[in-house]
N, C-alpha and C positions, 0 to 999 in steps of 0.2 A: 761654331763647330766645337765639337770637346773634345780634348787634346789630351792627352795621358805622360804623365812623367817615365822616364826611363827606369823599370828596376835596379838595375846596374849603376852605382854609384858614381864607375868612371864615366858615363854616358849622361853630358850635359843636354843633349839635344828633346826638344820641347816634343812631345809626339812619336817619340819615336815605338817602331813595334816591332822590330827585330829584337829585340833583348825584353821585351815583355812576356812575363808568365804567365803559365798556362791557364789561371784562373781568372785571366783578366777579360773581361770583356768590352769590345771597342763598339759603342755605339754615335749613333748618325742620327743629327735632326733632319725630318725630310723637307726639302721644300720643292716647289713647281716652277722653279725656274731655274737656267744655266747661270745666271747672273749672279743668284743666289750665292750657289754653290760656289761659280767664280769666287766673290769677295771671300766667303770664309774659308777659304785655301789660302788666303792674304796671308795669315798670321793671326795671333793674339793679338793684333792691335783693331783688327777688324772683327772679331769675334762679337762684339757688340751689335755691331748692326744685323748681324745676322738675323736672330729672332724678330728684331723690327721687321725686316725687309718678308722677310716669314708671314709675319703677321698682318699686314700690309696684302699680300699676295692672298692670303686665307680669307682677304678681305673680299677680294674681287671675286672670289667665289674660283678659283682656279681648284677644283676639286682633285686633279688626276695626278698619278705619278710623278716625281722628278724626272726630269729628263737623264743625269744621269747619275750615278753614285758609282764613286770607288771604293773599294779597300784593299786593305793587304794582308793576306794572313800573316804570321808566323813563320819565318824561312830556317827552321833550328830542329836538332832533333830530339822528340819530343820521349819521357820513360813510359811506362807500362799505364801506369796509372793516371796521366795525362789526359784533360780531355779539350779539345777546343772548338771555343764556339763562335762564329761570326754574328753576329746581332744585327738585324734592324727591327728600331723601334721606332713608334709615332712619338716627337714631342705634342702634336694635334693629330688624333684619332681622326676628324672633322675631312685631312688631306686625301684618307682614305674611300672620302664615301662613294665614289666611284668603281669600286670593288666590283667584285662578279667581271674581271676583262682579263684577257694574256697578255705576258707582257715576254718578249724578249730579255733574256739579260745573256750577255758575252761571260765565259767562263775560261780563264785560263788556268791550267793545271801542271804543277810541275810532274809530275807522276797520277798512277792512273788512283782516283779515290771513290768508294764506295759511302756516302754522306745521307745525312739523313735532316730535311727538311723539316720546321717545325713553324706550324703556327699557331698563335695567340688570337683570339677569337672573344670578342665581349659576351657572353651568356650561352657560350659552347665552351666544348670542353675542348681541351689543345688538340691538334691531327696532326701528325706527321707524315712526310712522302719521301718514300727512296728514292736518290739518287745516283746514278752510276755516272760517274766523272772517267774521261780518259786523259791520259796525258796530252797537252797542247791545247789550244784554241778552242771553241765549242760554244753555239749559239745553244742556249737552253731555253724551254718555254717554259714560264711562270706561273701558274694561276692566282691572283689574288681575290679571294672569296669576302661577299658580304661580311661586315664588322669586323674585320681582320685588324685588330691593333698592333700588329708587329709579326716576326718571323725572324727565326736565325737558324745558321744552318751547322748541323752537328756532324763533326767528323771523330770516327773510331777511334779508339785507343790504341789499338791496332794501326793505325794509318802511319805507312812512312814518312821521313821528313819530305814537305812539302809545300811550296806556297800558291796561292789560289788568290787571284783577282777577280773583282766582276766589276761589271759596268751593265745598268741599265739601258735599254734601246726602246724603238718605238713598241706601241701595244702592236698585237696580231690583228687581221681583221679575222673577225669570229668564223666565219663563214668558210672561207678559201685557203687561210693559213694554217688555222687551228687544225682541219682535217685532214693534216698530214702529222702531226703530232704520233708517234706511234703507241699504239693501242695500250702497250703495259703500261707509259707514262699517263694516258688518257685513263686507265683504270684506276690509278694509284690517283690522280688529281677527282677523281668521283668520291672517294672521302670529302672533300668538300662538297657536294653537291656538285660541280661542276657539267654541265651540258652545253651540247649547243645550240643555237636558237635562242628563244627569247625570256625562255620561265629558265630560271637558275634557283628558283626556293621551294623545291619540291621537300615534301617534308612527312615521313612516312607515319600513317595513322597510328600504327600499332608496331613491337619493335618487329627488325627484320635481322636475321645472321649474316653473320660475313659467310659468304659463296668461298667452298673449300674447290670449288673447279678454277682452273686457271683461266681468266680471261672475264670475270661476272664478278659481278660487285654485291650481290644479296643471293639469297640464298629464303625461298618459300617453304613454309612446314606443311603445304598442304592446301592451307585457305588463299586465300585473297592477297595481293599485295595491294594495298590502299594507299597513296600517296593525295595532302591536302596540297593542291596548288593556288595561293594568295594572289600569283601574277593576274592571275586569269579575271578575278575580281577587280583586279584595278586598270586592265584596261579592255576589257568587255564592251561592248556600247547597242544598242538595238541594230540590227543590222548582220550583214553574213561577217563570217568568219573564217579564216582557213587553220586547221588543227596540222600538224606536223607531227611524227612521229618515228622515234628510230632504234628501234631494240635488239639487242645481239641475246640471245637467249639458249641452253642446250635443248629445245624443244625449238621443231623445225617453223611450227608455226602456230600462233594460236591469237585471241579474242582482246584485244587491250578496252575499254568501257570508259567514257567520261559521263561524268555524272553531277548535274548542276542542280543550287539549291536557289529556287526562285523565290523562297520568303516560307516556304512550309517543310521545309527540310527536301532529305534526299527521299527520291522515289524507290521502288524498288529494279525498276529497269531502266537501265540509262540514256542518257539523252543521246547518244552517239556511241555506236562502237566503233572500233580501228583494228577491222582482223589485218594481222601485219605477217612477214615474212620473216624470219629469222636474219637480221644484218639488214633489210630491207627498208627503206624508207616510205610508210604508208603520207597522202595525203586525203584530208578529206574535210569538206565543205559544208557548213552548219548555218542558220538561221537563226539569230534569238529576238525573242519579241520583247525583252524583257534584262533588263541587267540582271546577274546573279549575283546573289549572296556569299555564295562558297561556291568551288570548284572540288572537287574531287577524280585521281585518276584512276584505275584497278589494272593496274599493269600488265599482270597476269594471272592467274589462277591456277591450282593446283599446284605438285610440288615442281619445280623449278627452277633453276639458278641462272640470273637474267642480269644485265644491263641496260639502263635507259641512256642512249648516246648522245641524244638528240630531241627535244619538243619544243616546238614552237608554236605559237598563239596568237591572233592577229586580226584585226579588221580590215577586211578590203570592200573594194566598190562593189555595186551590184551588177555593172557591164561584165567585170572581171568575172563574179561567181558565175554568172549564167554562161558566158565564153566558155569556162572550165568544165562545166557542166554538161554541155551540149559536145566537149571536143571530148569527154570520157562515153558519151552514150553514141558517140561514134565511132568507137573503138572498140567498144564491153558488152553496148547493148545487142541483143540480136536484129530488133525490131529496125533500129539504126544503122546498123553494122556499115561502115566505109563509106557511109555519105558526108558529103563535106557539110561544114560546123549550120554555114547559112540555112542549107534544105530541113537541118537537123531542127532549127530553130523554129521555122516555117511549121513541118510536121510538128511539131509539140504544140502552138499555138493554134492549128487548126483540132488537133485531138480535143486541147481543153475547152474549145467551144465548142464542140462536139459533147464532149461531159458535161458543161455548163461550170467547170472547175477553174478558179484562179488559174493563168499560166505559170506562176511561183508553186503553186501547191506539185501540180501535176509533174511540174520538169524536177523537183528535187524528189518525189515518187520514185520517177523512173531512174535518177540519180541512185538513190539508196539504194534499186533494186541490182546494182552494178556491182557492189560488195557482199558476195557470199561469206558465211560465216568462215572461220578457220576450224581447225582442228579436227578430229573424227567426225563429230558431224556436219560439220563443214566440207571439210573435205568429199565425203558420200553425198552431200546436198548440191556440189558443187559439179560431180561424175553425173549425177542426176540431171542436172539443168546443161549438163554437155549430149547427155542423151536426147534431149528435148530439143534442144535448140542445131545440133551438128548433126549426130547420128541420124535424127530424123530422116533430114536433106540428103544425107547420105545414101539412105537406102534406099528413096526415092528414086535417083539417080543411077544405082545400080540392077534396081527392080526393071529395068525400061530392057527393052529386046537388042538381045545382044549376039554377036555373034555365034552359031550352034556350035555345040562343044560334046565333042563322043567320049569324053575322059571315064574311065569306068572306076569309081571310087569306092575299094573293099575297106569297111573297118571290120576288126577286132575288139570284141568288147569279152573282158574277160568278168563270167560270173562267180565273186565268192561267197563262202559260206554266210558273211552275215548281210549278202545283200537284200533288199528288202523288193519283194515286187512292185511295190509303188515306184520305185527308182526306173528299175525295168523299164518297166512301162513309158515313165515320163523321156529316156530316152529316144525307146523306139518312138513315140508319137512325134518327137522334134525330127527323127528323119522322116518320117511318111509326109511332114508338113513339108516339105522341102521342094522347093519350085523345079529343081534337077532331079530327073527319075533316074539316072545310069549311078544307082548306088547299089552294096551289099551289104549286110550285117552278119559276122561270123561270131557268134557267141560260143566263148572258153568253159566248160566248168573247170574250177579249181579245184573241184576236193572229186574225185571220181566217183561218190556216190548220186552225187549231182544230177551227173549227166543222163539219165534215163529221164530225170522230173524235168530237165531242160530239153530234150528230145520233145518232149510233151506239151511244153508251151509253145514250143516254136512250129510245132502243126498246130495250134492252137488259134495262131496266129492270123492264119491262111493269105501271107504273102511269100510270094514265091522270092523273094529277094533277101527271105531271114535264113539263115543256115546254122547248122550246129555243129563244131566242129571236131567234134566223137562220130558224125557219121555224113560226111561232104558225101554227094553221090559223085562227082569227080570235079577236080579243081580245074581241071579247062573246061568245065561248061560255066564257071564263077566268071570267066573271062573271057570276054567274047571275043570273036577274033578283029571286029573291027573296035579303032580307039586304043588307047592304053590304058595300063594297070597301075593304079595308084593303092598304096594301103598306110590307113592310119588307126590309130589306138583311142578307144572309147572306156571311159569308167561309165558304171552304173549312176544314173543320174545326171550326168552330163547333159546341155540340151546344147542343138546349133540353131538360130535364127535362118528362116526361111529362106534367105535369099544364101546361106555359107554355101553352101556346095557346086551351086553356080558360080561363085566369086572363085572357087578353087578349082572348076573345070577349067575356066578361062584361063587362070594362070597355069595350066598343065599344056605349056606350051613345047615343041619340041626341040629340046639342047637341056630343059631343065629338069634335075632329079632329086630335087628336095622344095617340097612347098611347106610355108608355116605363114600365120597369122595373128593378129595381136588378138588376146582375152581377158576373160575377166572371171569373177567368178560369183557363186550363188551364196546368198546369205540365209541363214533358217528361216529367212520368211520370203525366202525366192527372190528376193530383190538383188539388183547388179550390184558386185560395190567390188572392191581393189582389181582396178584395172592394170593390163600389163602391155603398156604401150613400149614393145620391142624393137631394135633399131633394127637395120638391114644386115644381112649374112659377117659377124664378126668372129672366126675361127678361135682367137683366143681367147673373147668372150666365152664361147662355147668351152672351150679346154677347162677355163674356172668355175664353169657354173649350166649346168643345162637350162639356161637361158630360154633354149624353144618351147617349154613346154607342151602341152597334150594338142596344140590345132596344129600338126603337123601329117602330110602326107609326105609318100616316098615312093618312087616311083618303082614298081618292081617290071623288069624284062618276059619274065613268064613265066607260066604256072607254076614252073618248079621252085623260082626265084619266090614266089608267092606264100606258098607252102612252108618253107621252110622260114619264114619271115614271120610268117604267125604263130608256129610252133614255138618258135626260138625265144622272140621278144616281147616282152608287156610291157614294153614302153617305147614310142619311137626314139630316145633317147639311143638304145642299146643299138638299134641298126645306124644310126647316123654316125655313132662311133666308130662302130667296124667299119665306115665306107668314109670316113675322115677325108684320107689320101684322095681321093677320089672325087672330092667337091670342089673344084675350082667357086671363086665367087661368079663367074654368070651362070654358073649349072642349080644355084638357090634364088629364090622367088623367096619373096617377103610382102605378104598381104597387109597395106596397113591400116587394116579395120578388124574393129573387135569379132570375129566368127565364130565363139567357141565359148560356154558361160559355163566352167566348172563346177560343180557339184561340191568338192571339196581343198582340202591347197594339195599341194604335191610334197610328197615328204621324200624326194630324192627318188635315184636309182640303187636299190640295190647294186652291192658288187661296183660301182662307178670307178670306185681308186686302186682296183684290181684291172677292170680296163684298159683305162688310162693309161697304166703300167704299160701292159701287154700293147699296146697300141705302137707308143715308144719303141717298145723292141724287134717290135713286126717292120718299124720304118729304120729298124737301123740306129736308132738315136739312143746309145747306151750310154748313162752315166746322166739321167734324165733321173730327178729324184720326184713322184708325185706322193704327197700328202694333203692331210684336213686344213682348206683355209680359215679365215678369220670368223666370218660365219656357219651357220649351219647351211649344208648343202652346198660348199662351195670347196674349192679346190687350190692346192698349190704348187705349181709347175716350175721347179726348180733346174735351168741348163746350167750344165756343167760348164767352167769357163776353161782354156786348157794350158797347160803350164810346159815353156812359160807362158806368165802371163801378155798379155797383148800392152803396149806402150798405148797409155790413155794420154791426148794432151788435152788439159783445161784451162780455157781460156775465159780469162777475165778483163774486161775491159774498165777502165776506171778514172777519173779525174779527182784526184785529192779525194775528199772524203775520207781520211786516215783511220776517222773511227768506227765508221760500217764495214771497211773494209779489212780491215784487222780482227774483226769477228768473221768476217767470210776465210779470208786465209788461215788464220788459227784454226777454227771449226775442221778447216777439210785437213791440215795437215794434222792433225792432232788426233781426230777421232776417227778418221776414215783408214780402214782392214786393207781394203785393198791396194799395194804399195807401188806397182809399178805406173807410176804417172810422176807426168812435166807438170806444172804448176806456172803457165805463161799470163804475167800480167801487161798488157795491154793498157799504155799509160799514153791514154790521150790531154797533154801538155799541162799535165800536177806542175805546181808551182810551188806550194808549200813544201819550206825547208825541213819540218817532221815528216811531211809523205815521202821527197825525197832520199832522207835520212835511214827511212823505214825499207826503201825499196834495198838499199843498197846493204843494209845489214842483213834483211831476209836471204839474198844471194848470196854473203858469204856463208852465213848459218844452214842452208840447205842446197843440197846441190841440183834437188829437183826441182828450184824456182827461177823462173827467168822473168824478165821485164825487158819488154819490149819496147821502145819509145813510137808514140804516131803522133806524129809535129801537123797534122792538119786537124782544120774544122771536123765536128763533132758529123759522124755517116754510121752510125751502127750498122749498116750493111758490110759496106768499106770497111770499118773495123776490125767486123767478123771475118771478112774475107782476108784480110790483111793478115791476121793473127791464123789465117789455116795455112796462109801459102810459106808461113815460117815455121810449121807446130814439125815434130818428128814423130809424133805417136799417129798408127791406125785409123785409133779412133778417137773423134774429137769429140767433145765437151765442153759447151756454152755455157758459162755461171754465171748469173748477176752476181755485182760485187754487193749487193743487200740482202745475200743470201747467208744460210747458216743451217750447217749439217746436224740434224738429229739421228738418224739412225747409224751404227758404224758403215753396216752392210751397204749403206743407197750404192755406192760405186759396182760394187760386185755384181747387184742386183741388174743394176743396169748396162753391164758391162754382159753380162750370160744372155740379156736380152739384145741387145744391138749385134751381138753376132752372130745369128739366126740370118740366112742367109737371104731370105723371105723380108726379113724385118728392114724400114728405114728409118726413122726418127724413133726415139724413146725416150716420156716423158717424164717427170717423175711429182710427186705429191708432196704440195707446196702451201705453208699455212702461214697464215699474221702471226704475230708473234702474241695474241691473244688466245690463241689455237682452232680459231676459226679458220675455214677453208677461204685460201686465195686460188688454188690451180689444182682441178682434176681432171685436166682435160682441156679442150678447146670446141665448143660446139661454135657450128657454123648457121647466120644469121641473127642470130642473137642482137639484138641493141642495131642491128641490120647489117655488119659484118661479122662480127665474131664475141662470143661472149666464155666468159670460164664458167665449166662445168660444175654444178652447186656450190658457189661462190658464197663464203657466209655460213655455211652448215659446219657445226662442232668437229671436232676429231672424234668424238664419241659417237659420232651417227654413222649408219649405212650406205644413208644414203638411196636414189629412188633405186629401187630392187635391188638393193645392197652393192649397187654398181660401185659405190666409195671404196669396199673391201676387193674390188674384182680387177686381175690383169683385163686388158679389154682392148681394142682397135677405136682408135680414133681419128679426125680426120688431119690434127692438127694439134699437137702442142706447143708450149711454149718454152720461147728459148731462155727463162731466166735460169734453166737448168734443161737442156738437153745434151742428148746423146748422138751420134750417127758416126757409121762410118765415112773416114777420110773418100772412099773408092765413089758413095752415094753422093757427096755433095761436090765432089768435081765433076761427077756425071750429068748432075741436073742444071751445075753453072753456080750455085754458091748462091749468097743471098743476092737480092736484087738492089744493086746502089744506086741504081738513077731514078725507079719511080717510086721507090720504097725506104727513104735514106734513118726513119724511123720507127713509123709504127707499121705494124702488120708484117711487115718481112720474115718472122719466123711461119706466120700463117701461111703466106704465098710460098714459102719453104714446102714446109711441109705437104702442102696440096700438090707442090712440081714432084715431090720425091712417090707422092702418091700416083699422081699419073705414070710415072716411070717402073710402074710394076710394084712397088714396096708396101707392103701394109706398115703404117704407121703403130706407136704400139705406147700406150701410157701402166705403168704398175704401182702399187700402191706404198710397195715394202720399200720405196725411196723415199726418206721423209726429210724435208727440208723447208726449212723457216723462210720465208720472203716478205723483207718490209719493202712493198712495191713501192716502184718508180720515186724513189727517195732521191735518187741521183739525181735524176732526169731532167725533173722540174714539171711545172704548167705548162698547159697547151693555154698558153693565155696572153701572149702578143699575137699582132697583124702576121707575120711573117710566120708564126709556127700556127696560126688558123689556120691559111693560106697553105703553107703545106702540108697540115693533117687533112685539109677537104682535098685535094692532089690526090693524096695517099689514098684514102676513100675511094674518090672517082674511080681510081684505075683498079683496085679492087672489085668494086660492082660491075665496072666493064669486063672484065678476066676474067671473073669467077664469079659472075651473076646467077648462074644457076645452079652451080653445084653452093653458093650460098644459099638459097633458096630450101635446098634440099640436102639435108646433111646425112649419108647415106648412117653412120652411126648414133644420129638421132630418131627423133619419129613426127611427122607431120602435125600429128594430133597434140603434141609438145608447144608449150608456152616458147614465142619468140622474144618476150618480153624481160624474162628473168630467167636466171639462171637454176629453178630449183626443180625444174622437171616438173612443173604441173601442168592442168592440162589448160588447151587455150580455151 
């Protein structure tokens, strides 16, 4: 080992590094064994054998890491122009060649420091990676990358006195450890190429920029992103293959292509594509006849700012490919759909000798045929083969004899000046096709000179069920006396499929006064495309956004009710407004099938934010502020919170972790407006001497922090419950301790929502700290209990029909940031401790607080960081299996159906993934 003389003259001691200056630097031969390092810590008299023993060991081919290294920084305080550097260097590069793995190293820090990692690289150029160091102890993950000859780490000029140890530990396993790393570190270790899986030497054709979006590692001009991958070449073999695949991108979803060169170069279409999900992990199953030459990936196309998290590359058996094979055309195919894998197997092998086709050829066929493309046209190709394959069977089904229905269905179709007869026309012929004859058409002119040439058409016509509404011969002969009166709103060009009008008799059942249906719309070449699969009756969906769009009926009482309903409104928007108050959730019906193919998009309501207004004042609710939300067409519904303010307590539950949780309690004390709140931490049995130290100075220095002690086993039910029966504020509030406040407002925002007397939970908008979405929501069945709503989607997205940007009713949020009153959750009994002691408890929460009358309510304007279940740990021993499948069971038993059917989702909705597309 090499030892450094003391600067300081009075300082005889050999090694010593407290009186060493600032431009000295302490370096370390590495070797691979404890033994090693034992002897040359001996002394100078052992110094010798060291390199033998080195050498010796380099011999047996022991490639990997040292087990451990110490050092010690500098414990002095250092001037302005100071700088210091920790070093490790290779005396044998050769120790290294194991690179491309994580490694653990322990970090002990006298105060909190900001460092900047550097490595040395043989035929790269040096990369460095930020560091954020806090005071005290701290497991850090390392990456050490292909040809790495050394690394040392740089701390600020700036940096107060401090000293800093590490110690080396075991490597990560790739797999399980490493994907918990969080995101900003995992981005900053992608300067190295760093991924996970089994290619690490991805190596881009052409240059690529650093991505100015936080959270993406490249950044596209436009073209191609082309990476050559080498791995693929060297363990390729004839035989299948499974590709892996995992990219975080600000585009929702789109085409990744591999492209192999079998001895003539690259083709011009690739040998596999990988349409992937944004955050998603695509798999998919390849054939080669033939080893490749080259590999090539095209990540993404057009412009872009992407991350590759994740590929792996791999040969497996051929029982495996076809298993996998047959258990996706079980699941994807329609021709398959829900038969178990055997029958699957069976049908495939009698089809191909029925074709005279290999059984290989035809099952990897109907394989590929399971992957629609992504993006635009993907996506329309994708609504396309959901029409063929679902809606078909659908309307089959619907078309059968059904119950008779007297429902009398008036629309309103107002004519303007530049509508085109061809439109007209294509209207009216979609009702006459209509299998329900108890309909009317009352045609508006808009411009009054109109209406004589529309008088004219509509005798033109010669059905007695067209009327023009310049000259009704009288409005109780429109409505017959037996049945009731429904009236909805038609544009020119609009068409409804044969069977919508009977689908809407049916549901004009009586108690209900508002029907709507899900739609789509027309493209200039008449074909279906952006579908609007709407969830069930969600009031403050509604308030943000007219949501229902044009297939909506309303039930009017009588003629005169009728009358003034078509004079008044050209949109059924404007009447559902005015009759708000008035619509309990069973009095609305939600049809969910496409009934309605628009003609054109909707470009709002007139007048809507004058409504709205008016709406508020008519109920009494003043001090209600409505303005323009975040998108176009959408709305922001502001309650007043009232002063004084109501006592918030926020509970945090915690076990050591001093340094996620010091970013949770800093964040809310420090940036959060809203003042009157308890700040209760919930300190399930911290041991550590800095957490305790920490706890005990926060309470003097704030007098709105408390710490609670809870001396038993780990119950996050029990916790929560524990920590409410001590809180003294109203209204309580659940924080994970791995959370971290971005917006000042979230408190306010959610504080003006939970006290809506209506309201019981409220959730708030929760991102990784790459700024990819972790929580908007809670849909129900997903993954087959509960999945977070577009999980993985940018902060820069919408989201499906801009639901990202919209206050909304959901059935279920999560508690790593909720809200409710103290009065709602001793009503329903508090979380569940005995069959729910950790996952899903906030779920079964929120679904009991929903059955007891409360609409649940998630908003967008709450924005908080969550580096999830960091605390928590792995569901990965016998005993926490054991009790996640408990936890499960009793779930699917309880709430089997309202799983099944999440009244603010929609049937036609992917159970699969979280991103709203369709199954």
């Amino acid at each position: 080992m090499s030892t450094f003389a003391c600067s300081k003259r009075a300082c005889s001691k050999r090694g010593c590094m407290k009186h060493s200056t600032s431009n000295e630097q302490v370096s370390w031969w590495a070797a691979s064994s404890r033994t090693a390092v034992w002897l040359a810590q001996q002394g100078w008299r052992r110094v010798v054998a060291y390199p033998l023993i080195a050498t010796a060991i380099n011999r047996l081919r022991f490639v990997f890491l040292p087990a451990y290294w110490r050092a010690l920084m500098p414990v002095r305080h250092r001037h302005q122009h100071d700088t210091d550097k920790l070093v490790f260097q290779l005396g044998r590069p050769a120790l290294w060649r194991g690179g491309g793995r994580w490694y653990w190293c322990w970090m002990h820090s006298h105060a909190d420091l900001l460092a900047t990692l550097h490595y040395q690289r043989h035929g790269h150029a040096d990369i460095h990676i930020e560091l954020t160091l806090v005071a005290g102890s701290q497991r850090v993950p390392l990456y050490i990358p292909h040809a790495c000859s050394g690394l040392y780490l740089h701390l600020p000029q700036t940096t107060p006195s401090a000293g800093l140890r590490l110690r080396w530990q075991r490597p990560l396993d790739s797999v399980n450890e490493a994907s918990a790393i969080p995101r900003a570190l995992q981005l900053e270790y992608e300067k190295l190429n760093w991924l996970n899986g089994n290619v690490r030497d991805l190596q881009p054709v052409r240059e690529l920029t650093t991505s100015g979006i936080a959270g993406f590692r490249w950044q596209t001009d436009g073209g191609p992103a082309i990476f050559d991958i080498p791995h693929i070449v060297r363990v390729a073999k004839v035989g299948w293959h499974m590709v892996e695949l995992q990219i975080f991108s600000n585009r929702r979803h789109a085409d990744a292509a591999l492209f192999l060169d079998m001895g003539d170069g690259y083709a011009a279409e690739p040998d596999l594509v990988l349409p992937f999900r944004n955050g998603s992990m695509v798999k998919r199953l390849c054939f080669l006849h033939q080893r490749p030459r080259g590999a090539r990936l095209v990540a993404i196309d057009g412009d872009a700012s992407f991350s590759i998290r994740h590929l792996h590359f791999s040969p497996i058996p051929a029982f495996f490919a076809y298993d996998r094979m047959c258990l996706r055309l079980s699941k994807q195919s329609r021709q398959f759909q829900q038969q178990p894998i055997a029958q699957v197997r069976r049908s495939v092998r009698q089809l191909a000798r029925q074709q005279g086709v290999p059984v290989r050829q035809l099952l990897t066929q109907l394989y590929d045929q399971t992957f629609p493309l992504s993006g635009r046209i993907g996506e329309q190709h994708h609504y396309a083969d959901w029409i063929s394959r679902v809606e078909a069977l659908t309307i089959q089904r619907l078309q059968r004899p059904a119950v008779p229905a007297t429902a009398n269905l008036v629309w309103v179709l107002t004519v303007r000046a530049d509508t085109a007869a061809a439109q007209l026309q294509a209207t009216l012929h979609a009702l006459q096709a209509q299998t329900y004859p108890h309909w009317t058409l009352l045609l508006h002119a808009e411009v009054a000179e109109q209406a004589s040439t529309l008088v004219e058409w509509v005798k033109a016509q010669e059905d007695e069920r067209i009327h023009c509404l310049a000259q009704p011969a009288s409005w109780a002969d429109l409505v017959p006396h037996t049945g009731s009166c429904w009236l909805g709103w038609l544009h020119a060009g609009d068409r409804l499929p044969v069977h919508a009008l009977q689908q809407f008799a049916q549901a004009a059942q009586p108690g209900i006064a508002l029907i709507y249906s899900d739609e789509d719309r027309l493209d200039d070449k008449n074909a279906r495309c952006a579908p609007r699969f709407k969830p069930d009756w969600s009031p403050d969906l509604f308030l943000s956004q007219p949501y229902l769009g044009r297939a909506v009926l309303c039930r009017m009482q009588d003629p005169f009710a009728l009358r003034a309903a078509a004079s008044q409104y050209r949109e059924a928007d404007g009447w559902v407004l005015q009759h708000f108050a008035a619509l309990p959730a069973q009095a609305v019906t939600h049809i969910p099938h496409v009934l309605y193919h628009a003609a054109s998009e909707s470009v709002g309501t007139p007048g809507r934010e004058q409504a709205l207004a008016a709406h508020f004042l008519a109920a009494g609710q003043h001090g209600v502020k409505v303005g323009p939300g975040s998108v176009a067409g959408a709305y922001r519904i502001q309650y007043p919170v009232p002063a004084p303010e109501p006592l918030v307590s926020l509970l945090i539950p915690t076990r050591d972790m001093l340094d996620i949780l010091r970013i949770c309690v800093d964040s809310i004390l420090e940036k959060t407006r809203y003042q009157h709140f308890e700040l209760v931490i919930l300190d399930n049995q911290s041991v550590q001497a800095q957490t305790l130290d920490y706890f005990a100075q926060l309470q003097q220095q704030d007098a709105r922090v408390r710490v609670l002690p809870y001396p038993y086993p780990f119950n996050y039910s029990a916790l929560t419950n524990f920590g409410v029966n001590h809180a003294f504020g109203d209204i309580i509030g659940l924080i994970n301790n791995d959370t971290e406040v971005i917006s000042p407002d979230w408190l306010t925002e959610m504080v003006s929502q939970v006290l809506r007397p209506e309201i019981g939970c409220v959730g708030a908008k929760l991102y990784f700290d790459d700024d990819t979405l972790q929580h908007a929501g809670v849909i129900l069945g997903i993954g087959g209990i509960a999945g977070h709503s577009h999980k993985y989607f940018h902060r820069s997205e919408n989201g499906y029909c801009d639901r990202l940007q919209l206050v909304q009713n959901l059935s279920a949020v999560t508690a790593a940031c909720l809200l409710v009153r103290k009065q709602v959750f001793n009503e329903v009994g508090g979380f569940n401790e005995t069959a729910l002691q950790v996952a899903y408890n906030d779920v079964d929460f929120c679904l009991r607080v929903g059955a007891a009358g409360y609409r649940n309510l998630w908003t967008p304007y709450a924005e908080l960081y969550h580096h999830e279940s960091k605390t928590r740990g792995r569901e990965d021993t016998p005993d926490k299996l054991a009790r996640f499948r408990r936890e499960v069971d009793y779930m699917q038993k309880v709430w089997g159906d309202r799983l099944r059917n999440d009244p603010y989702y929609n049937p036609n909705l992917s159970l699969q993934i979280e991103d709203f597309s369709i199954r």
